[in-house]
N, C-alpha and C positions, 0 to 999 in steps of 0.2 A: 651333626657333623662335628667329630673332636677339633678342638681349637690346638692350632698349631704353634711353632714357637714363632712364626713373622703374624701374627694374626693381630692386627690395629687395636681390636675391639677392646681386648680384651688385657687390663691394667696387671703387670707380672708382679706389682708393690703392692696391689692390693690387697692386704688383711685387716684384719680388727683388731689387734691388739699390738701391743708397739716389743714384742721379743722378737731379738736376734735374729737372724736368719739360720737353719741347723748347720751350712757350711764354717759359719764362723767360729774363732780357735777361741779354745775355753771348753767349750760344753761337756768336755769330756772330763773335765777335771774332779778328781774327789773332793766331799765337802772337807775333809782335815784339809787338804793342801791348799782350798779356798780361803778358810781359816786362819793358815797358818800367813796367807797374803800373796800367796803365790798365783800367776797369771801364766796366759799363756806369753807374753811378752816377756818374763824370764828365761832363760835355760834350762831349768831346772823344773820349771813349771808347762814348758813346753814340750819335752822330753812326756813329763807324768798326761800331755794331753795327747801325745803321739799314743802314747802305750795303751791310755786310755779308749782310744779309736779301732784299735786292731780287735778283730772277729775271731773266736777261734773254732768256729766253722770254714771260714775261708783257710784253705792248704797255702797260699801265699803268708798271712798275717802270718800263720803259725810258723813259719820258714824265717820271717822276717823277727817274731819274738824269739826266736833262738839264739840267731845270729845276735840281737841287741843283748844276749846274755853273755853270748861267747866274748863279746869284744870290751863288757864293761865289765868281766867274771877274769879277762887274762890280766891286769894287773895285780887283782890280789892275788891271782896264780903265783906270779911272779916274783911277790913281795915274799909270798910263803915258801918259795925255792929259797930264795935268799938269805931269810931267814934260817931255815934250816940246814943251808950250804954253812952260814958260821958258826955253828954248832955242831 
């Protein structure tokens, strides 16, 4: 009989070795940005573990890494109209 999620018996902590659980923020992270001391507890580090988590198998992720291009991509848009508006 598979064990269920209310089932007594059986311990959900139980493992042998003392690493993280994989829901926990970080694991995605690269080793440079490790490196460099970045967590997932910065913004910047948080960001590189969100990005890091996206599948590009899943049609949502890929929807989702677009958009996080289009929206951090339209300021330099923006600067380079400008730039070239004063010239």
């Amino acid at each position: 009989m598979p064990a269920t999620p209310w089932d007594l018996d059986e311990d959900p902590d139980d493992h042998d070795d003392d690493t993280a659980p994989y829901w926990e923020a970080g694991h995605h992270m690269p080793t440079d940005a490790r490196a460099m001391g970045l967590s997932a507890h910065v913004p910047d580090g948080a960001l590189l573990d969100f990005a890091g988590r996206l599948d590009a198998t899943n049609r949502r992720h890929r929807v989702t890494a677009w958009f996080m291009l289009l929206v951090f991509g339209m300021p330099v848009f923006f600067a380079l109209l400008r730039v070239v508006q004063l010239f």
